[in-house]
Every structure is written in C-alpha cells, then in structure tokens.
RODO-2510 file (C-alpha; in nm, 4 decimals, decimal comma):
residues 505
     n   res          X          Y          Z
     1     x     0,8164    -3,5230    -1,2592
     2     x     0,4498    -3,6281    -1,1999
     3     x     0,1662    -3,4578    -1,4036
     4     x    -0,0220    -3,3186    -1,0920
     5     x    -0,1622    -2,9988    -1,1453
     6     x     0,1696    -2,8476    -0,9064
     7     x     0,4084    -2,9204    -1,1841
     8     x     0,2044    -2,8338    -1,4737
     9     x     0,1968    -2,4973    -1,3277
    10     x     0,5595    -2,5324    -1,2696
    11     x     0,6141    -2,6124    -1,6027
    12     x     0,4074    -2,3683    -1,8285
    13     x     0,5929    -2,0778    -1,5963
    14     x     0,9175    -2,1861    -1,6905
    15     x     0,8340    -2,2696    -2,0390
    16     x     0,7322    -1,9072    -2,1230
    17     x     0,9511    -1,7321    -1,8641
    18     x     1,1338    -1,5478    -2,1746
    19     x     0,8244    -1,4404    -2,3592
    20     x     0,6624    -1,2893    -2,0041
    21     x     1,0292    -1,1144    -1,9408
    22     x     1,0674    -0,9431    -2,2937
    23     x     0,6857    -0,8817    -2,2617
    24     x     0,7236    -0,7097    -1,9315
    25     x     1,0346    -0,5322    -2,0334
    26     x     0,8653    -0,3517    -2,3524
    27     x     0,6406    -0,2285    -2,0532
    28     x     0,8892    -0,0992    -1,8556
    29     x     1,0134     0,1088    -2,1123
    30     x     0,7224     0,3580    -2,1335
    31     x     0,8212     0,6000    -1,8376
    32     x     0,4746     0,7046    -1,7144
    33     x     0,5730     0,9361    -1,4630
    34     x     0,2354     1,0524    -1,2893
    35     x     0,3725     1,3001    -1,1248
    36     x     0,5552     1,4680    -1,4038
    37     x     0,3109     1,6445    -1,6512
    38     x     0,5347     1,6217    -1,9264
    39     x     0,4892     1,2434    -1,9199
    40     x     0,1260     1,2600    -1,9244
    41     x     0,1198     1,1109    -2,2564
    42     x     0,3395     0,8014    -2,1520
    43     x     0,1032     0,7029    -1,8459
    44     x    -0,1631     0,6902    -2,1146
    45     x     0,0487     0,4975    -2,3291
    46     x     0,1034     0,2791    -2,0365
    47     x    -0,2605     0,2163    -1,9889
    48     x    -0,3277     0,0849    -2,3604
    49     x     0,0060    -0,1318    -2,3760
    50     x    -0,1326    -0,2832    -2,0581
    51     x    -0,5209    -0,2978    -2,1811
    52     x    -0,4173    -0,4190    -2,5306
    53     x    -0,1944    -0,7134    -2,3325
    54     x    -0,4657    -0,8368    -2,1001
    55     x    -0,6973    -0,8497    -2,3881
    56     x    -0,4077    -1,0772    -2,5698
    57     x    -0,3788    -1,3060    -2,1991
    58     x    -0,7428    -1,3549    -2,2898
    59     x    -0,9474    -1,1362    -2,0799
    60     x    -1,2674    -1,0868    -2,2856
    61     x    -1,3429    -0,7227    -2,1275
    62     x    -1,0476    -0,4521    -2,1020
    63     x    -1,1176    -0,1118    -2,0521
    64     x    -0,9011     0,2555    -1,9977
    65     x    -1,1169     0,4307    -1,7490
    66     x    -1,0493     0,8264    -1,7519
    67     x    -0,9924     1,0215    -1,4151
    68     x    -0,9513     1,4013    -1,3721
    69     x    -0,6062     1,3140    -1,3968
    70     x    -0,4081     0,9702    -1,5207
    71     x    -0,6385     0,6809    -1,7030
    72     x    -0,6585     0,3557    -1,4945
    73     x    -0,7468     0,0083    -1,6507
    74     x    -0,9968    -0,2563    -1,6017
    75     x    -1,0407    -0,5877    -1,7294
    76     x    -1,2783    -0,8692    -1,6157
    77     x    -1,3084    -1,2093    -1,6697
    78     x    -1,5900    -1,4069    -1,6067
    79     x    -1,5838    -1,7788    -1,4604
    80     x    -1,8512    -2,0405    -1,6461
    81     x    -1,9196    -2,1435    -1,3132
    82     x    -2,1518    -1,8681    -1,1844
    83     x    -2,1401    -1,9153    -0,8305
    84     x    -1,7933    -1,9185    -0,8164
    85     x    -1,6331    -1,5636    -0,5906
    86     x    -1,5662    -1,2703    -0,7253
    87     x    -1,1971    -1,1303    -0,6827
    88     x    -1,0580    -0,7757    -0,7662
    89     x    -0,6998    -0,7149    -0,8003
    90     x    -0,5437    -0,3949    -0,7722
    91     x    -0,2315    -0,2852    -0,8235
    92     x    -0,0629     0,0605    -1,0228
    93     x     0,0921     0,0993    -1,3749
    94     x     0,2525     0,4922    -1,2828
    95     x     0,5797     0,5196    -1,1452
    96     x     0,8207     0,6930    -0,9748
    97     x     1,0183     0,9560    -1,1283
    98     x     1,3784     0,8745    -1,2662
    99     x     1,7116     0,9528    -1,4421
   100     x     2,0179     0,8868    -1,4733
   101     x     2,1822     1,1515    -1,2346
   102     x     1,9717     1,0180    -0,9638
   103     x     2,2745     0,7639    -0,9364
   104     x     2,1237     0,4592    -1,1388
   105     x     2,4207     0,2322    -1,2993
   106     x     2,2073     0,2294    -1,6217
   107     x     1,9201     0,3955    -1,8184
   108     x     1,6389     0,3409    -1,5520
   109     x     1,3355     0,3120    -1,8428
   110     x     1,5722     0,0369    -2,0246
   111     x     1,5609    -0,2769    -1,8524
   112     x     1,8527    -0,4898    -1,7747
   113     x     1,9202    -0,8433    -1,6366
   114     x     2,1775    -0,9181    -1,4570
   115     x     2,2621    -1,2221    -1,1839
   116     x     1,8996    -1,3251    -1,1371
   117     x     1,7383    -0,9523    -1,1072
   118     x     1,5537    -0,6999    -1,3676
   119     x     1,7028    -0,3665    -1,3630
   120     x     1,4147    -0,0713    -1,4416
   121     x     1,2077     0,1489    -1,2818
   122     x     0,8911     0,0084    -1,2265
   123     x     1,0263    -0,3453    -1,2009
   124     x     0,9042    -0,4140    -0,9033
   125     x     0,6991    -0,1336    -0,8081
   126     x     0,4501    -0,1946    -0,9565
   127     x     0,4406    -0,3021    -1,3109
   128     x     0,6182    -0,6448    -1,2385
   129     x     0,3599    -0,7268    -0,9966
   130     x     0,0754    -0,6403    -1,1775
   131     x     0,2212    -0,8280    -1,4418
   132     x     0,2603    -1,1723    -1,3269
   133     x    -0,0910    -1,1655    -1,2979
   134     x    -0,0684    -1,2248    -1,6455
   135     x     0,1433    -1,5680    -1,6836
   136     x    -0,0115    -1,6705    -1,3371
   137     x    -0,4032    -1,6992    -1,4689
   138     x    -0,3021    -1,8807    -1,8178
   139     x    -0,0712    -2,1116    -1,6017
   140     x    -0,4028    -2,1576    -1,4011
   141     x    -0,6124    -2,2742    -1,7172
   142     x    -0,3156    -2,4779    -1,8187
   143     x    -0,3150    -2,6797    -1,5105
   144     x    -0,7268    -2,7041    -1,4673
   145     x    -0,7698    -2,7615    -1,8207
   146     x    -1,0240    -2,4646    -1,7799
   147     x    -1,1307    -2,2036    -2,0349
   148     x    -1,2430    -1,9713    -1,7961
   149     x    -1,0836    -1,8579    -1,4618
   150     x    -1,2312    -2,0994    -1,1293
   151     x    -1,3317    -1,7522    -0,9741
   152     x    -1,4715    -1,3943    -1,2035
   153     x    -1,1531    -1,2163    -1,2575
   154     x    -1,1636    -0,8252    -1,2199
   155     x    -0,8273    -0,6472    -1,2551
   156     x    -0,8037    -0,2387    -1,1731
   157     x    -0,4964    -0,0872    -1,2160
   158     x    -0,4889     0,3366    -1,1291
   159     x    -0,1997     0,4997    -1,3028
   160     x    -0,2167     0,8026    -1,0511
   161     x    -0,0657     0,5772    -0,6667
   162     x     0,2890     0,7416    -0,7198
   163     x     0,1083     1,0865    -0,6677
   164     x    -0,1264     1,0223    -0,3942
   165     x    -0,4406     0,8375    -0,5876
   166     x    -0,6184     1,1978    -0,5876
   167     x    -0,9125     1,0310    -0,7925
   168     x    -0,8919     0,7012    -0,6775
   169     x    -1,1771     0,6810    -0,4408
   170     x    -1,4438     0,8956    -0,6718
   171     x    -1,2985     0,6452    -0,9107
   172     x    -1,4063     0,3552    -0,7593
   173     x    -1,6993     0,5057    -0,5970
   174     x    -1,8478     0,5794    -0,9852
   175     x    -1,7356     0,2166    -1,0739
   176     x    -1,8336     0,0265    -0,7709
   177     x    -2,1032    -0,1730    -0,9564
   178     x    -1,8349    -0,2799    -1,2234
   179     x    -1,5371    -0,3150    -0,9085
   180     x    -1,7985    -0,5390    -0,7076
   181     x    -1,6078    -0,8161    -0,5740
   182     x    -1,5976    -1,1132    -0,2733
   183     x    -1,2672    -1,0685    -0,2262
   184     x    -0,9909    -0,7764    -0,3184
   185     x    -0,6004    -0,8386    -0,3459
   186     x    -0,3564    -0,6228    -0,3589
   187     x    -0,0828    -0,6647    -0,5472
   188     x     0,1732    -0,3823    -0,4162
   189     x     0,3384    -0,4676    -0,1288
   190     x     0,6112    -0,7333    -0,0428
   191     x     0,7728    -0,9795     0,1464
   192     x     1,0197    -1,0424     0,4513
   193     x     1,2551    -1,1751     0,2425
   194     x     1,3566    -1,4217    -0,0289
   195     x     1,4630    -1,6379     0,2350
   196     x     1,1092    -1,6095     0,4089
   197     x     0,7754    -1,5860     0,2343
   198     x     0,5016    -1,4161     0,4023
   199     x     0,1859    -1,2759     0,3625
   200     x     0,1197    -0,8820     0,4518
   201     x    -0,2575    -0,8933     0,6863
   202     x    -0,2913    -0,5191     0,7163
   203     x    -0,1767    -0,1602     0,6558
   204     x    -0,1923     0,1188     0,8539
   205     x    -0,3905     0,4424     0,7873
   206     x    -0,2750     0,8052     0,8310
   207     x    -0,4281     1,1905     0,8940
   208     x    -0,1947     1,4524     0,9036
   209     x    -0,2313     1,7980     0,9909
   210     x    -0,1277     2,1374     0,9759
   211     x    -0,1226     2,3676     1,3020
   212     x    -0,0539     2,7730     1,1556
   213     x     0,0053     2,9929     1,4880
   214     x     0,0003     3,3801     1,4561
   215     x     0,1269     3,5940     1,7112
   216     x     0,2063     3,9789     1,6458
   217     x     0,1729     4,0996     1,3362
   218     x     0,5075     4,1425     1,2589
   219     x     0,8107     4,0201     1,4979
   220     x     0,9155     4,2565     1,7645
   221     x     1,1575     4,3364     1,9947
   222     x     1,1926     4,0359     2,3119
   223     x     1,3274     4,2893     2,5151
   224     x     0,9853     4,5375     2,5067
   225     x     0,7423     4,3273     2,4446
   226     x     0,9051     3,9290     2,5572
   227     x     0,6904     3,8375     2,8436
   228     x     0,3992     4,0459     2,7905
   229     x     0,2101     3,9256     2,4979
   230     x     0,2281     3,5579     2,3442
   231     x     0,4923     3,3378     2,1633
   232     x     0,3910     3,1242     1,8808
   233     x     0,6721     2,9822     1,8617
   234     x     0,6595     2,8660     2,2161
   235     x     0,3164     2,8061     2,1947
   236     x     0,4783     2,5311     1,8859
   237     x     0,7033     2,3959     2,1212
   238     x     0,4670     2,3231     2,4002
   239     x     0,2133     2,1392     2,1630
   240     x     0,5191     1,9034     2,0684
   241     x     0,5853     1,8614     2,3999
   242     x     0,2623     1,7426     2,5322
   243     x     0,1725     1,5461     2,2333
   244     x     0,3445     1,1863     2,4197
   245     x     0,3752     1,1135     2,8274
   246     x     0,6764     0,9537     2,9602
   247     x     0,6395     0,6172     2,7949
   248     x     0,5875     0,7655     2,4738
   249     x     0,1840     0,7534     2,4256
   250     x     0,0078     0,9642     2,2569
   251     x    -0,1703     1,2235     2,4710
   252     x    -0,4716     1,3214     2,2269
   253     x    -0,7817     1,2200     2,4749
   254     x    -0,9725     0,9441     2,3188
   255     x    -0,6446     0,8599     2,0542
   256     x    -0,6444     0,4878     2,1348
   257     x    -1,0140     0,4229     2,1701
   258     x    -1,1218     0,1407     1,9780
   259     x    -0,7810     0,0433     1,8848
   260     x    -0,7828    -0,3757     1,7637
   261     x    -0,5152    -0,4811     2,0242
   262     x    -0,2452    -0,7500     1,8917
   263     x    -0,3817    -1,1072     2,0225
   264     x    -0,1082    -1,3269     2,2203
   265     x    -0,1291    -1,5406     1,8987
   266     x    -0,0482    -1,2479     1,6850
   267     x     0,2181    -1,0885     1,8810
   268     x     0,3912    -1,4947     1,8716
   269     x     0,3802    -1,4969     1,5259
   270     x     0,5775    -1,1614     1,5415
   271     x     0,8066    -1,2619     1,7181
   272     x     0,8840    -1,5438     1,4720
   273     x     1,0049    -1,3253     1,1961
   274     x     1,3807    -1,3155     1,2060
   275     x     1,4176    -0,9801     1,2989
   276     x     1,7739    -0,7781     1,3245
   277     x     1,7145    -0,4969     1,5424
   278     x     2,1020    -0,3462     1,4610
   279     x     2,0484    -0,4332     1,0762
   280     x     1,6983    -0,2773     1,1111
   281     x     1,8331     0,0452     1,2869
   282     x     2,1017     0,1006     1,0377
   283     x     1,8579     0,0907     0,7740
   284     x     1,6632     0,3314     0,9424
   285     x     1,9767     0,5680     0,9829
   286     x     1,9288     0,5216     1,3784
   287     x     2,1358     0,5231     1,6615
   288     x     1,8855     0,3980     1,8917
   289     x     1,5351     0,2437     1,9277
   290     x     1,2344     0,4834     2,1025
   291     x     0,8387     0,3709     2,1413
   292     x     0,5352     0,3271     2,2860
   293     x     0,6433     0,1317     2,6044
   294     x     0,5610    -0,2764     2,6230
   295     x     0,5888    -0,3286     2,2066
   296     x     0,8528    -0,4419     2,0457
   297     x     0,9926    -0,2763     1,6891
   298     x     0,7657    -0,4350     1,4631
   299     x     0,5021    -0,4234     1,6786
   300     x     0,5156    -0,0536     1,6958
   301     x     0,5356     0,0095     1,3486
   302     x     0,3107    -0,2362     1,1948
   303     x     0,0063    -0,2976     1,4787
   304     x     0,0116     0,0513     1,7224
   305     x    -0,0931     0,3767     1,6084
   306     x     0,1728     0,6643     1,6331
   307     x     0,2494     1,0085     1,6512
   308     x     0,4811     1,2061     1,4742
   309     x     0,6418     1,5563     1,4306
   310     x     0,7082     1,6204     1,0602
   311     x     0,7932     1,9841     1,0666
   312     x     0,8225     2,2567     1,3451
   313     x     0,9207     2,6158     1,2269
   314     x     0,8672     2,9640     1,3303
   315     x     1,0928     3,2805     1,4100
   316     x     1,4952     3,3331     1,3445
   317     x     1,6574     3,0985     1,1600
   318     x     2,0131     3,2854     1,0774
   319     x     2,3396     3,3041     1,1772
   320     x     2,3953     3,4575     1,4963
   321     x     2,1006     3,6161     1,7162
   322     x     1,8283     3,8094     1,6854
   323     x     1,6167     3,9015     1,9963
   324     x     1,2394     3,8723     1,8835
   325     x     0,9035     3,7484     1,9286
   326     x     0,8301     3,5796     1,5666
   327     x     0,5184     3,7011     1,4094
   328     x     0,3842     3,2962     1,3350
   329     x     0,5407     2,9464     1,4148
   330     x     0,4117     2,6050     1,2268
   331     x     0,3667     2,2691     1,3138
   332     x     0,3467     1,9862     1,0432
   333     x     0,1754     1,6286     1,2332
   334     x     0,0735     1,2913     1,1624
   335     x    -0,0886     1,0189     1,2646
   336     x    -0,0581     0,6589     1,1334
   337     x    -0,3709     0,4935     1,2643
   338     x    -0,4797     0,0946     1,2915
   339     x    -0,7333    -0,0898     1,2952
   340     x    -1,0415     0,0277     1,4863
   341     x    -0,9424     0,3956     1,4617
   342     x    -1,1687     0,6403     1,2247
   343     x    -0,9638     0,9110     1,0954
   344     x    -1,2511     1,1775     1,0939
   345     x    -1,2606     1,1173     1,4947
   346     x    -0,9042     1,1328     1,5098
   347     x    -0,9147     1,4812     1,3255
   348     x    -1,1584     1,5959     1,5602
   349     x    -0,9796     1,5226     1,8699
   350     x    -0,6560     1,6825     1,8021
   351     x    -0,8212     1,9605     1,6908
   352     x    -1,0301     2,0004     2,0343
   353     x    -0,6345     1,8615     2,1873
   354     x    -0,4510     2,1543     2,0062
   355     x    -0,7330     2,4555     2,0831
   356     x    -0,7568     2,3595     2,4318
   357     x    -0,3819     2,4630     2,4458
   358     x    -0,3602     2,7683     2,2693
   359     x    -0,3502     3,0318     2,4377
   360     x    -0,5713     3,3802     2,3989
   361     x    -0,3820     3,5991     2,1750
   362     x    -0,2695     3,3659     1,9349
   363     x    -0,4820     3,3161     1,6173
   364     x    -0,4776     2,9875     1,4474
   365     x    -0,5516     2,7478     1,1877
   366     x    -0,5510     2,3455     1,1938
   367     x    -0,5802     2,2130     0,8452
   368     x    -0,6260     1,8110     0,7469
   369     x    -0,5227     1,6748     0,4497
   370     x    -0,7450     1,3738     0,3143
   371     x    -0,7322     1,0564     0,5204
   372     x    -0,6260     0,7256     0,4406
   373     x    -0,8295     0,4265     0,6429
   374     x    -0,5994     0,1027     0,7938
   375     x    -0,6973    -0,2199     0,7026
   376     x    -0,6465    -0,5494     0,8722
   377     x    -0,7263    -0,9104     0,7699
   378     x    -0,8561    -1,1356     1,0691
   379     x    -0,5817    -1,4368     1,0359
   380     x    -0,8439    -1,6836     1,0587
   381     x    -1,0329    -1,5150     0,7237
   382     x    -1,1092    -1,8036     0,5005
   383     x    -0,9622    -1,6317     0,2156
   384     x    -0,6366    -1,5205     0,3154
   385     x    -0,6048    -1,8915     0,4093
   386     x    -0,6259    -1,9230     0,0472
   387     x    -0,3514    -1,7229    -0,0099
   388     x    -0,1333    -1,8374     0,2550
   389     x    -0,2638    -2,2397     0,1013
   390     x    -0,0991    -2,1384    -0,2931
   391     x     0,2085    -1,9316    -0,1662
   392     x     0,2468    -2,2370     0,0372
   393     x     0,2259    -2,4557    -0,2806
   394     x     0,4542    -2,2397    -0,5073
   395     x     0,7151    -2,1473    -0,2519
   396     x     0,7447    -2,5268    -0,0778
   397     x     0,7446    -2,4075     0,2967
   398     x     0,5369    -2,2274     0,5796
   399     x     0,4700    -1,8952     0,5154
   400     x     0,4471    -1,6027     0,7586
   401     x     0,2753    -1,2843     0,8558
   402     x     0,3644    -0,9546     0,8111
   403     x     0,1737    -0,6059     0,7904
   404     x     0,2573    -0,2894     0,6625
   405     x     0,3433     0,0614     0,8726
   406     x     0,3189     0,2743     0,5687
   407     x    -0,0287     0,3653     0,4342
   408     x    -0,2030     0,2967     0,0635
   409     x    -0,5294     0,3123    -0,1022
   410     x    -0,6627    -0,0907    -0,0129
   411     x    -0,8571     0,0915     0,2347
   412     x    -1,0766     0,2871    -0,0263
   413     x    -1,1368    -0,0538    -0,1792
   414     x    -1,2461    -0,2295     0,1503
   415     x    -1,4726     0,0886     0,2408
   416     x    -1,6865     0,1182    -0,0924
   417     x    -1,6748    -0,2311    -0,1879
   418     x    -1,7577    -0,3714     0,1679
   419     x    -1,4790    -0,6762     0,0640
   420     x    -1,1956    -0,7891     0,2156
   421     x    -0,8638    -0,6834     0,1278
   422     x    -0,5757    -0,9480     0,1178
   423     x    -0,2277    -0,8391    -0,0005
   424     x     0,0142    -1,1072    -0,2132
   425     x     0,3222    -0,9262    -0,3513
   426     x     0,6507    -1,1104    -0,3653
   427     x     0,8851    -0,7813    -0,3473
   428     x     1,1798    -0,7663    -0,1496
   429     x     1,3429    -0,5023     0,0971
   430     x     1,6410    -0,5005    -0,1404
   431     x     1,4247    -0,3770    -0,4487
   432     x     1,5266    -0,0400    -0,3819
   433     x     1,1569     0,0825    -0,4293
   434     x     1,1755     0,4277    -0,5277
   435     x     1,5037     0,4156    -0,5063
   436     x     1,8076     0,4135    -0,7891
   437     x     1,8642     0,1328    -0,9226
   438     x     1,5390    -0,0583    -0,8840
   439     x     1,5363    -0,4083    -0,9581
   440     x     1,2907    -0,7445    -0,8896
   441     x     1,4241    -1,0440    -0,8523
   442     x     1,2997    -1,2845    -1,1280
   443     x     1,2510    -1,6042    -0,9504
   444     x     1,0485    -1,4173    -0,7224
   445     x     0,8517    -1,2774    -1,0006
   446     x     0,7684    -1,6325    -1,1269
   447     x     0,6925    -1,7847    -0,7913
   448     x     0,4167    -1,4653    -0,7777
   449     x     0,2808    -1,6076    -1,1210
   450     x     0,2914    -1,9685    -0,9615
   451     x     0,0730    -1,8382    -0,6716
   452     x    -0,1699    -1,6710    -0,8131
   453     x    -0,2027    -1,9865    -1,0484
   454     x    -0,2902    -2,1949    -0,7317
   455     x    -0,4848    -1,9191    -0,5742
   456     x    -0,7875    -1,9227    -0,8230
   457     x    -0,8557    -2,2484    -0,7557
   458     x    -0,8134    -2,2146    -0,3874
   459     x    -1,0387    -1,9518    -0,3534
   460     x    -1,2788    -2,1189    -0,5420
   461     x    -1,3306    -2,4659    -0,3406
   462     x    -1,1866    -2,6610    -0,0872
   463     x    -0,7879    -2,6760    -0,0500
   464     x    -0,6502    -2,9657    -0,2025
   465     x    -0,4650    -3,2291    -0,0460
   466     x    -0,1483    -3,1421    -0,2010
   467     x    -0,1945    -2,7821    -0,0520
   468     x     0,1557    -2,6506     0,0727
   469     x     0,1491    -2,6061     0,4275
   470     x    -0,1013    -2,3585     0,6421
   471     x     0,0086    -2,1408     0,9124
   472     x    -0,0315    -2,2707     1,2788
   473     x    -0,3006    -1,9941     1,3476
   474     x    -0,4890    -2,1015     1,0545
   475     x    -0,8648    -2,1420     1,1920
   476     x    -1,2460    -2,1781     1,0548
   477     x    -1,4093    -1,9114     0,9051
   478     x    -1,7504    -1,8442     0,6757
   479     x    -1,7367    -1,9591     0,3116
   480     x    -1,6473    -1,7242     0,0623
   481     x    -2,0067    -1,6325    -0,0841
   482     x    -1,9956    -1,5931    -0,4281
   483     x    -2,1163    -1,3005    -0,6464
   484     x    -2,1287    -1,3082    -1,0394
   485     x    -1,9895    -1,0450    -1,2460
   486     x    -2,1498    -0,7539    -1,2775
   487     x    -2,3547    -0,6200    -1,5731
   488     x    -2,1358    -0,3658    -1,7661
   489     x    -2,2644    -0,0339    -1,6996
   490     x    -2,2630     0,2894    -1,9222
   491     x    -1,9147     0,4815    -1,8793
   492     x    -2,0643     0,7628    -1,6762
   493     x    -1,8816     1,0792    -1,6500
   494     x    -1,6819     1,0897    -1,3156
   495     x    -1,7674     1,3517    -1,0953
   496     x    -1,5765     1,6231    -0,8757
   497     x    -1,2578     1,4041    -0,7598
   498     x    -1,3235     1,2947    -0,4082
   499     x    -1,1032     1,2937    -0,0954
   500     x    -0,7930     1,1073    -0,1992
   501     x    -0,5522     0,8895    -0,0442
   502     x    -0,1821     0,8645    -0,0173
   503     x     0,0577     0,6377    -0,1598
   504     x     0,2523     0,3408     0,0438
   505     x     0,4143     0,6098     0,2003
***
C-alpha cells in the first residue's frame, strides 16, 4: 500500500482499533441515565471519564461545565495555524434508560461484540459517536505529521439530550464566547444505510401545544341540557377536523408562509435514495401511506412541515353508555416545522386559528411547550462539501443526502452561534436507537474516525486531489472564514435555565 496520507489514516485506525473498542466499552459501562435521578451520580461520572479521556487524546483544555441539571463537557484544541476555521462538535454522553426486562439478550450497560456489532446502550446513541472523535483527530496528526489539529477543535458534549436538553440553550447562551465557532457538526444522527453513505443537510423543528376546553361545570344530562348549551368535546372534534383540507394541508392561515420549498435538484437527489415504500410502511406499523398531496414519503417527512393529532380526550370513556355533556375535552398538537418557519409565529397563529373557532360558552386554555428551530444546510455550502469530500475518501464511493423529520437541539447552536450546522454520524436504522438491544456496527464506527481524520484537513484548505468523489450538486460557495479560539473566560454562574429543546424525537 502507498504511504499517501489515505492509508496512513487507514492504517493508524486499524492499528489501534482494540485499544479505542476496550476504551469505549469502559465508557459504556457507566449508565448515566439523565432521566433517572437515581443515576445522577453516573452522568457525572460519565462527564469526567469522558473529560479525563480527551485530555489523554491530547486536547490541552477539558472542562465539566455544570447546568441546573446534568454536567456537560468541553474541550478545545487550538490549531498553530491561527487563521485556520473554527469547528464545534456536539454530540451527548446521557442515555436512554435500560434493563434487562426491557427484552435486551444481555446486560445493556456491559458491552458485547458479536458478528461485527457492539452490544450496549449508548453504543451508538451517542457515546460511540462522540467517541470516534477521539481516534479520528490523532489519526489526523498521524497522517499530517501535525501537532496541532489543521482547524481549532472545540468539542461540547450535554449529558441532559435524552431528557429534552432543558438547559441546553442558557447553556450555550452563557458559553457562547467559549462555543464560538465557523462551523458546528453534529455528531448524532445517522445514515441511509451501510450499503449507502450519506450526509443528513437538515432537521426539522417542532411546537406543540395544548388546547384545555371547559364546558359545564360538571357533566350533565344530554337529554336536558344536549342542544342547548355547548360541547367541548365536540368543540375537540371540530378543531381536528378543520386542522387539514382535502389534500391534507394544514389549514392554520399563514402555516406555510416562508416555507424553503425543495429545489428540482433537491427533490432528484431524493428520489435517488433507494427507498422501499412497503419495507418503510411496515416499519412504521402502517397499512397505508397519507400526505400532503404532490410529495412523495420522504419528502413529506424530511422537507414539508406537518400537522399532527397527539391526543384527543374528553367525556365517557367506559363500558357501555352514558348520556352526557362532558364537563372539559383536550386536545394534545404538534407541529414539525422546516426551514423558513419561526415557531413563535407558528404559536401565534394557531392560537388566533383555535380561538376563532371556539365557540361562546366554552372557556379555554392553549398552552406551548418550548420550541425547537429546523435547520437546513444549503447543498452548495462550502463546508458540508467538506464533509461530503472525507466521507467520500473514507467510505470509497458517492455519498448522498438525507435530512432528518425528527427534531434536536443543532438549532440552538446555529441560532446563538450564528454558524452553520452540518451533521456526520455513521449510525444505522438497524441500531435499534432507544431500543433493546442497541448495538453500532464497528466498521462503521471506524470509517466515522476515518472521516473526521480527512475532514480537518478539508475544512481547512483546498480538497485534495485524491479527494473521494463530490456529489453532482456540489457547487461554489464563500470560503470558510476563519476565527481563532477564543480567550477562556471566567466560569460564570449559569442563570435561570432558558427555553429548552427536545430530543431527536
């Protein structure tokens, strides 16, 4: 094999491949639950096993930053070159809960390999993926013959995303001096499949909403009263009704303004993706396919902002009858949102939607719970060129685009930082995220170190000629300009947690 710089990252992966596994299996072991209080002390144990590691890849600054609630880590290392681009990577050290009854074929906080794949909760949500970061920069000075990273390395890691990030965005808010970055990628998110690499360009965001309808103070009789005073519960029934027309859009006035239409060229590279509509529907559980008319599948759940009834309740829900008018009725909504959309004008026009419909008589309450922005990545962005230009390298063939329908915290990170979020996770459908039985699979793990080896480099100059291929779409766009790190500021205390954001959920 030729000593280009390719196969010297190639080579270091594979030479320490058993050191990074038993490395990132003694971090799987620490269950740190977020979500569970009585593993409070093991997401904090989590944090130091993972800021005491990144000080041993070499980072020279590694830090646990307190929240209200679960510590999150920081570590930063600066280039020698100091115009070279900043880049943030994010990605979460909590995880979801687990045990043994769940159904898991063995102890999920004691990792196991077997045919190719890790076995452990966390594997690949999220600790695996944060960890490659890891093997991927020393394989990067290995192959440069650098001592410093080719762009300033920042790495946060929250150890609250399996409950919602509640202090995530005061979080980075307090720290955005320290977090200030040219570039952000996430590392939490995945692939199409093994089979065929791609590169996530945007997630969606969501608002959801509570609609409490009160009728009589008590439920009465239908037969005295039915017809002569209001319903909440069909009051409910009408709001779901008139919340899509005929072709299934969304009937909130103003819902789709601004919306960042899919180009031809987008929609094309779509259609690319070898999608299984029957596969797809049974894992969704389906029996049948229902949208937003003119989109396909993907298109509606990864580019066109929805609707959706979560919950509807209200009045008798027994065996047999019981002829009343129910005191109250409640609706549970949401609304996953794309690009162009701004939840806080979303919130206000189903509000003025849902009072325009309610009926005198009926008291009511319409409650938000804290928004989470969408993100997108123009395809043509120089710097998720740069990604697509080392996944290219490490995988050995054209890479694809995919975005996410569910909704995360990237979006806090593009809106205080003012940077660019890119996504590079190498995750699977068949991980069973959240799921028993969790796994990653291991040479997808290492070809994640071997990109983000490449990627440094990438971002910092001019693509080499041995680049792996770039997408078809691939087109100019402005330099990456390039910020130095950041003076280290005092650890202030963190105020009053801010509106939060929900998980990929």
């Amino acid at each position: 094999m030729s000593d280009t710089p390719d196969s010297v990252v190639r080579t270091y992966i594979q030479t320490h491949r058993a050191a990074f596994l038993a490395d990132l299996a003694d971090w799987l072991r620490i269950p740190s639950v977020s979500a569970d209080p009585d593993h409070d002390a093991d997401v904090r144990r989590s944090a130091d096993w993972l800021a005491a590691k990144l000080k041993e890849t070499g980072f020279p600054v590694t830090e646990i930053w307190d929240t209200p609630g679960a510590p999150a880590v920081f570590a930063e290392w600066p280039s020698e070159d100091p115009d070279a681009p900043t880049v943030l990577v994010y990605g979460h050290h909590d995880v979801q809960p687990a045990a043994p009854e769940d159904g898991w074929h063995t102890d999920p906080f004691e990792p196991v390999v077997r045919d190719g794949r890790m076995y452990a909760r966390g594997a690949a949500d999220d600790k695996g993926q944060v960890f490659f970061h890891t093997l991927g920069v020393r394989a990067h000075l290995a192959a440069t013959g650098r001592t410093t990273p080719a762009v300033h390395l920042k790495l946060l890691v929250e150890g609250e995303e399996e409950s919602g990030s509640p202090h995530f965005r005061a979080l980075a808010e307090e720290r955005a001096g320290r977090l200030a970055a040219d570039v952000v990628i996430v590392s939490d998110t995945g692939m199409w499949s093994a089979d065929t690499p791609t590169v996530c360009t945007g997630m969606r965001g969501l608002a959801d909403c509570e609609i409490e309808l009160y009728g009589p103070d008590q439920d009465i009789h239908s037969g005295s009263f039915g017809g002569a005073v209001p319903n909440p519960a069909t009051v409910a029934a009408r709001l779901v009704a008139a919340l899509h027309d005929e072709h299934e859009r969304v009937t909130v006035p103003g819902f789709y303004d601004g919306v960042a239409e899919l180009t031809e060229a987008e929609r094309a590279l779509i259609a690319e993706l070898p999608f299984d509509e029957e596969e797809w529907l049974r894992t969704a559980m389906s029996h049948g396919t229902l949208g937003e008319a003119g989109f396909s599948t993907l298109e509606r759940v990864w580019a066109r902002p929805t609707a959706e009834v979560n919950g509807i309740g209200g009045g008798y829900q027994g065996p047999g009858g019981k002829t009343i008018i129910p005191s109250s009725a409640q609706l549970k909504l949401s609304f996953r949102l794309v690009a162009g959309q701004d939840p806080d004008r979303i919130e206000r026009s189903v509000r003025d939607w849902a009072e325009a419909r309610i009926p005198a008589g009926i008291r009511h309450r319409i409650s938000f719970g804290a928004a989470t922005r969408p993100c997108l990545t123009p395809l043509d962005h120089p710097a998720l060129q740069s990604v697509v230009r080392a996944m290219g390298r490490a995988f050995g063939q054209k890479i694809r685009f995919t975005r996410e329908g569910g909704s995360g915290p990237a979006a806090d990170l593009q809106d205080v930082l003012g940077a660019p979020v890119l996504f590079l996770g190498i995750s699977v459908p068949s991980d069973g995220w959240h799921a028993p039985n969790e796994k990653v699979e291991l040479d997808l793990l290492l070809k994640g170190a071997e990109t983000t080896a490449h990627l440094w480099s990438e971002l910092a100059g001019p693509a080499p000629e041995s680049a792996g291929p770039a997408p078809e779409s691939a087109g100019p766009g402005p330099e990456l300009a390039g910020r130095g790190p950041e003076p280290a500021d005092p650890a202030p205390e963190l105020a009053a947690p801010g509106p939060g954001t929900g998980p990929a959920r």
